[in-house]
C-alpha positions as CSV (number, residue, x, y, z in Angstrom):
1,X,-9.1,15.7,-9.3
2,X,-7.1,13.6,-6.9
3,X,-5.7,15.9,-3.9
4,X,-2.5,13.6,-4.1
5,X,-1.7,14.2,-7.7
6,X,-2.0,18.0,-7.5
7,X,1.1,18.1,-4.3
8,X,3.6,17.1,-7.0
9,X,3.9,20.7,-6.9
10,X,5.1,20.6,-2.9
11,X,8.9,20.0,-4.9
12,X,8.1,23.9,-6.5
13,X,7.6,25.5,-3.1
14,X,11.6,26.1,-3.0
15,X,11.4,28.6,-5.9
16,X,12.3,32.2,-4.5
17,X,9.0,33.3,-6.3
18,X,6.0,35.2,-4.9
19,X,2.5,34.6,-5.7
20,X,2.6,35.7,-9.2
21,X,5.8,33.9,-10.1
22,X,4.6,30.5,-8.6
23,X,0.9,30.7,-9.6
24,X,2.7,31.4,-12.9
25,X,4.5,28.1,-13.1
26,X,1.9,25.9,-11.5
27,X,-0.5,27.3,-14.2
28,X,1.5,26.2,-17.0
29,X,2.1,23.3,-15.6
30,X,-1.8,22.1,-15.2
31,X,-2.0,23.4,-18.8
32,X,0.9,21.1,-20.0
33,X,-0.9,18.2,-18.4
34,X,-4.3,19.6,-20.0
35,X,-5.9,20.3,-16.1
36,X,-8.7,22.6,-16.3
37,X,-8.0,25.0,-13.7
38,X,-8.6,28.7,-12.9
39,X,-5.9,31.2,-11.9
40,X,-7.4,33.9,-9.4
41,X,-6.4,37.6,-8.6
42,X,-7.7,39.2,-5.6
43,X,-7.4,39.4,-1.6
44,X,-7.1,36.9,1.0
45,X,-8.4,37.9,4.8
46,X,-8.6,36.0,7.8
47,X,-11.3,36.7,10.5
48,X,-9.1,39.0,12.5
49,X,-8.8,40.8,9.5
50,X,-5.0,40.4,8.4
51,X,-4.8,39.8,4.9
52,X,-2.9,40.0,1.4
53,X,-3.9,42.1,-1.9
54,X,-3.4,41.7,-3.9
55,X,-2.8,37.8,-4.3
56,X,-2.9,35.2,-6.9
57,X,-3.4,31.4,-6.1
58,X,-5.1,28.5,-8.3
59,X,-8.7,26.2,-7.9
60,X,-8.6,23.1,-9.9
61,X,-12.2,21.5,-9.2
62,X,-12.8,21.6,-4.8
63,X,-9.3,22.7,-4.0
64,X,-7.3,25.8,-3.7
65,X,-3.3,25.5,-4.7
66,X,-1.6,28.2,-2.9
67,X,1.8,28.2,-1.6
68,X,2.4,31.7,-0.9
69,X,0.3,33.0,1.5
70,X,2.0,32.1,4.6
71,X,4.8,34.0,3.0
72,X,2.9,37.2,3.8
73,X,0.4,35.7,6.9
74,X,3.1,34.1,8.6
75,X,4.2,30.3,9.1
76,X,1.3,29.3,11.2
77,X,-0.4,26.4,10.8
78,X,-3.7,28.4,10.8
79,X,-2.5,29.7,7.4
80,X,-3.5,27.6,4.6
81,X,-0.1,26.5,2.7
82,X,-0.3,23.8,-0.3
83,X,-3.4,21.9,-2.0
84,X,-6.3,22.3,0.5
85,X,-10.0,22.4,0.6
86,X,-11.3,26.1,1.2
87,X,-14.0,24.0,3.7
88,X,-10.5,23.4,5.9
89,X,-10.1,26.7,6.4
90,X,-13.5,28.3,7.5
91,X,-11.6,31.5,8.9
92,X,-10.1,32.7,5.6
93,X,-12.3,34.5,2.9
94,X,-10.7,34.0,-0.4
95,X,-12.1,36.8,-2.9
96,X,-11.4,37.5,-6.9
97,X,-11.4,37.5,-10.3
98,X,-10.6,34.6,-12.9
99,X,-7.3,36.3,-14.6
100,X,-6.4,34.2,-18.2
101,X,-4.6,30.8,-17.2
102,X,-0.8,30.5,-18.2
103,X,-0.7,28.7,-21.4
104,X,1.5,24.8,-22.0
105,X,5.3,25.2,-21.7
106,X,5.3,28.6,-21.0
107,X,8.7,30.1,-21.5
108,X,8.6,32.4,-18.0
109,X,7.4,29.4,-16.1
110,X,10.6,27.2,-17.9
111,X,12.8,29.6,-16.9
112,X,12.0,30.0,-13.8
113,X,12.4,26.6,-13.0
114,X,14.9,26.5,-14.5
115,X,17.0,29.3,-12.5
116,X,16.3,27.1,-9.4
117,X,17.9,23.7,-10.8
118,X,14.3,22.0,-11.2
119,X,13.3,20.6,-14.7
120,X,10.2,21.9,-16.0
121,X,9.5,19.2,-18.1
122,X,10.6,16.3,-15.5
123,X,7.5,17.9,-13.2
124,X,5.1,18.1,-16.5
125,X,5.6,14.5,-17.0
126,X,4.8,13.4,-13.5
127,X,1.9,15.1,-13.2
128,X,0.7,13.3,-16.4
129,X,1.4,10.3,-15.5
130,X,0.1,10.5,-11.6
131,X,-3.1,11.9,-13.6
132,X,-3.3,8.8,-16.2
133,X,-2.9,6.7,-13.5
134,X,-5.8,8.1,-11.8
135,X,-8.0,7.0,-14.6
């Protein structure tokens, strides 16, 4: 998986969602555009020992898609924040379980992108194209 074609989500990171709601979304998504990808429950710590549990975020192959933890870590740059390599960020200990992935155009995930003005199905279609164009 190409890191560029998995920040089409960057455009979802104005939804007034937490974790849940957005790893929600972003799940159903990737299963629209038939992405194998794992959604994970669990904790997130950083060396000095500040942390969030629990916490959901995404790995599709190498990368991480999490959007939400600097909601809770603060806005530092330190803080991991979009599609990223857990290699990039040697100081923060990501630990879970695979939870069932959000199924293809699932209703929640519609509506809340819909509630925020974005088109569900506008961002489904990119994603598939960016990915067949990968090919």
């Amino acid at each position: 998986m190409i890191k560029q074609n998995l920040q089409i989500f960057e455009m979802l990171d104005s939804l007034e969602l937490e974790c849940d709601g957005l790893s929600r979304v972003i799940s159903s998504l990737l299963s629209s555009a038939g992405v194998s990808h794992r959604l994970f429950i669990g904790s997130v710590t950083t060396i000095g020992n500040k942390g969030m549990c629990p916490h959901l975020w995404i790995e599709v192959d190498d990368y991480v898609i999490d959007y939400r933890l600097r909601m809770w870590l603060g806005h530092d740059p330190s803080i991991p924040h979009g599609v990223f390599k857990k290699s990039e960020f040697s100081h923060i200990t990501y630990s879970g379980s695979v939870r069932d992935s959000y199924g293809d155009r699932d209703l929640v995930a519609q509506i809340f992108c819909s509630m925020a003005g974005i088109k569900y199905e506008d961002i489904a279609f990119k994603l598939k194209e960016s990915l067949q164009g990968a090919v």
